[in-house]
N, C-alpha and C positions, 0 to 999 in steps of 0.2 A: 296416350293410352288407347283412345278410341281416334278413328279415323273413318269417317264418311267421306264419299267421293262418288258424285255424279250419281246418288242413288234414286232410282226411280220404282215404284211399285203399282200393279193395275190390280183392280179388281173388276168383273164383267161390268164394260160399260164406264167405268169410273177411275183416273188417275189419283189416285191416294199420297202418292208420291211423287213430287215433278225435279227431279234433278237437285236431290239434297247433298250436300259437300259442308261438312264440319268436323272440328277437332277439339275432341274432351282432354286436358292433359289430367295427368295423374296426379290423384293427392284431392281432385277438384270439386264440388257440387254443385252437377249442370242441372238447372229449372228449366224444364221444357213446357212452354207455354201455346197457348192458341188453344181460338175458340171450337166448339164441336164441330166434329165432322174436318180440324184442320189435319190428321193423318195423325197426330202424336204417337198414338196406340199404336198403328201399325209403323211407324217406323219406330219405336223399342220391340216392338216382334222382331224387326229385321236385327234391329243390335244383337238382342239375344237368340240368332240363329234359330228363330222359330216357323221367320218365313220365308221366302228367296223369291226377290229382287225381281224385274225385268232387264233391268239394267243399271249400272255400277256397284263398289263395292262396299262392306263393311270392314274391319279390322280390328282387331280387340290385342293389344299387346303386340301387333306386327302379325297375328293369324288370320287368316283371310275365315271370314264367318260362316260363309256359305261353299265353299269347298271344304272345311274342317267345321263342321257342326261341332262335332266329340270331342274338338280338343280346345273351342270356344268355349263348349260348357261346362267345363272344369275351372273356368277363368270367370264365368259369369256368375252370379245371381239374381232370380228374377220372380218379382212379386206382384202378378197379375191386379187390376184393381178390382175384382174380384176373386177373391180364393174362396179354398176350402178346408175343413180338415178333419177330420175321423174325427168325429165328437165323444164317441165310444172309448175312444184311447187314448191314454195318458201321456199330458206333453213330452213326459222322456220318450214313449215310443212312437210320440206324432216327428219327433226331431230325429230319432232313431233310425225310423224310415227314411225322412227326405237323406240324412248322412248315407243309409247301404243304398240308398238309388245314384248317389252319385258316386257310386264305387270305392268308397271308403270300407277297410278292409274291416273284418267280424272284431280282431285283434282290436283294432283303435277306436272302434264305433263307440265306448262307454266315455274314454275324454275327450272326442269332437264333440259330443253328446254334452257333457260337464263343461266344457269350454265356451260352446255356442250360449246356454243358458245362462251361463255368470257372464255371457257380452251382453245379454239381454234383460238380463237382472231378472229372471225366470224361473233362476235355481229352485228357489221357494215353493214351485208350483211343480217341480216335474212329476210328484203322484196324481196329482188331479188331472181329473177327467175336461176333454179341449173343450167339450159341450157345455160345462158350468161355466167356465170363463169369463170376463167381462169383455168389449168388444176391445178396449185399449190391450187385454191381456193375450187374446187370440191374435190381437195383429205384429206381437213380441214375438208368439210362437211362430205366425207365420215367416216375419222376418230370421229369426231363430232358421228353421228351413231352410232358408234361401242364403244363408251366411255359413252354414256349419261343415262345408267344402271348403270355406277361405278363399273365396273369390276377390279376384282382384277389382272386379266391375258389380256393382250393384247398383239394379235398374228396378225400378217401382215407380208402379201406376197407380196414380193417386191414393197414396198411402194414407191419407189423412183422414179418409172419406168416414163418414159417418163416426168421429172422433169427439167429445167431449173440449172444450178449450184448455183444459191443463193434461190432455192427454196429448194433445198434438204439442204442448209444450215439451212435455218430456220427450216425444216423437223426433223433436228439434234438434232435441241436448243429445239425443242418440245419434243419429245422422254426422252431425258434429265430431262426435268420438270418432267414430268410424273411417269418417274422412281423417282423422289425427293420425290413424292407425295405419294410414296408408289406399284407404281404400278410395276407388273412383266412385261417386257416385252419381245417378242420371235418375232426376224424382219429376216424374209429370204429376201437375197440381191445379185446379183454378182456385186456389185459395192464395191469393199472389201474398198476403200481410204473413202470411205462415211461411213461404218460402225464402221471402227478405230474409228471415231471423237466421238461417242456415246457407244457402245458397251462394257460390261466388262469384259464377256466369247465369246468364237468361239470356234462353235459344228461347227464338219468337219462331212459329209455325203458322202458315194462314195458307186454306187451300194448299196443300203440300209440298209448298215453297217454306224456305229459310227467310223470314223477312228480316233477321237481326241475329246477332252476336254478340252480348255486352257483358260489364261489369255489372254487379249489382246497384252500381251508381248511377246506373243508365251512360256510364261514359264509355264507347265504344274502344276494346281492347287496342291498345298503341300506345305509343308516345307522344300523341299531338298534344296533350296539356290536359289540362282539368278548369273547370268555373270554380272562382272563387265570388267570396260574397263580403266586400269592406261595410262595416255601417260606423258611421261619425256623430260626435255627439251633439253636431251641429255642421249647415249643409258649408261647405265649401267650393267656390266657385272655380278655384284652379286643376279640383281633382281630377276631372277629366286627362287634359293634358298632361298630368303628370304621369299619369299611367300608361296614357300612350307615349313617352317619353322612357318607357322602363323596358328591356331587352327581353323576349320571352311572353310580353303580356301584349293581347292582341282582342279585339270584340269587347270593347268597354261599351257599357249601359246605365250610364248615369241614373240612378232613381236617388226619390226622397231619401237625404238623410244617408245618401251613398250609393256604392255603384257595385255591379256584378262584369266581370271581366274573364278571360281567358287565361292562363300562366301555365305558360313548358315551364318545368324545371322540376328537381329533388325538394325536401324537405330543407334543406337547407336555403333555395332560392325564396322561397316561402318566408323562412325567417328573415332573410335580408331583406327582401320588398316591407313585412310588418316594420322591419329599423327607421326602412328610410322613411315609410310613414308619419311615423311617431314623430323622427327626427325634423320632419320637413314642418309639423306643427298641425297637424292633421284632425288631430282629437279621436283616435281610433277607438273605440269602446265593443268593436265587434269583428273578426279577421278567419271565414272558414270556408271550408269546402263547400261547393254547393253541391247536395246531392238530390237527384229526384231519385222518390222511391218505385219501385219496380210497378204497382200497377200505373200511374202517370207516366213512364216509358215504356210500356204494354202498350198505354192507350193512346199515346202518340206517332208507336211506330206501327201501328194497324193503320190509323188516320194517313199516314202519308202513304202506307202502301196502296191505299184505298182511293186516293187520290182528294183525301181531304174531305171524302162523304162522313 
């Protein structure tokens, strides 16, 4: 759905962007991470055709960004981390507006209108004024806005910012939906524990390089295998070798009590490695995925970009 390629961006004096190349597929919700000043912002400007490039390209659905602004931004939605909205005017006509700016005809402007708010669960508010609002309810509306064209890509800068903890929950469970529905999403955050709950890739950014590409697991997109984690309910001295002894399984680490190892394969290889376990007289009590969570693969893929400072 999104396709970066060799994107570079300057501002006087300053490279913001050093030769970024990345691919969101559709359906997905990409966490774009890194710390201040690592370019984030300005390369979702560049996604959403707000700024042009020094060099390479963006692509939004196979449309090249920056020679078709106008037909990117019928495809995009986009929610600065800072908005705004008519405080004076009432969420139907705050959404009213953003639908006739994106050229949504007079004819359809009342169910893109009724549509956008029951995706937003905002129905209930469309006579109230945006200015009484709570901040979790103006950041519906703003979302509201930026989705009520049916965009296929939705891109927001730190959506979560100045949110209550059961508002960014629900922020979560929205995002979620969205992505169900089909929609691309691209959410810049430093709140990494709030992005976990949603998120199915994490783009790392540092100084305006790509430092990483991953799953939410921290295991780098491919098929080379996953860490698994055995624990015994007593140690065994043969385990070792037995597992390096097993097709697919590679990087054994014997600890207390059991060992963390490597395994290519399906769910079903997974089950047959626990068989033979069990079978071989192992004492398995414990057999799972090891996952690190997103900010300890934040903070280890900074560390080696950094060269371990």
């Amino acid at each position: 759905m999104i396709e970066v390629d060799s994107l570079s961006f300057e501002y006087p004096g300053v490279l913001a962007l050093d030769n970024v190349s990345l691919s969101i597929e559709k359906g997905s919700i990409a966490a774009l991470v890194g710390p201040n000043g690592a370019g984030k912002t300005t390369l979702l400007r560049c996604m959403a055709a707000l700024e042009h490039p020094i060099a390479g390209t963006v692509k939004i659905g196979g449309v090249d960004a920056h020679e078709d602004p106008r037909v990117c931004h019928k495809k995009i939605g986009y929610l600065r981390d800072i908005f705004g909205l008519y405080d004076d005017l009432s969420v139907e006509r705050c959404i009213t507006y953003a639908a006739a700016s994106h050229g949504i005809a007079d004819a359809a402007l009342p169910e893109a209108v009724k549509k956008a708010a029951a995706r937003l669960r905002i129905d209930n508010h469309l006579l109230a004024k945006a200015g009484v609002l709570s901040r979790g309810l103006r950041q519906r509306v703003a979302i509201a806005q930026a989705v009520v064209h049916e965009p296929a890509v939705l891109i927001l800068d730190e959506p979560a910012s100045g949110l209550d903890p059961e508002a960014r929950h629900t922020l979560s469970g929205l995002f979620l939906e969205l992505s169900g529905q089909g929609m691309t999403l691209i959410v810049s955050s430093h709140i990494l524990t709030e992005l976990e709950e949603y998120s199915t890739h994490m783009i790392i950014l540092d100084k305006g390089r790509v430092v990483s590409s991953s799953g939410v697991s921290g295991k780098a997109v491919g098929d080379e295998g996953a860490y698994f984690t055995v624990e015994l309910i007593a140690p065994h001295a043969a385990l070792e070798n037995f597992l390096l002894s097993v097709d697919g399984v590679s990087n054994v680490s014997v600890k207390p009590g059991g060992a963390v190892f490597m395994l290519r394969g399906d769910a079903s290889t997974q089950a047959e490695l626990l068989k033979r376990l069990v079978g071989q007289g192992f004492g398995v009590k414990g057999f799972y995925e090891t996952r690190e969570n997103m900010h300890e693969s934040y903070l280890k893929k900074i560390k080696e970009t950094r060269g371990g400072a």
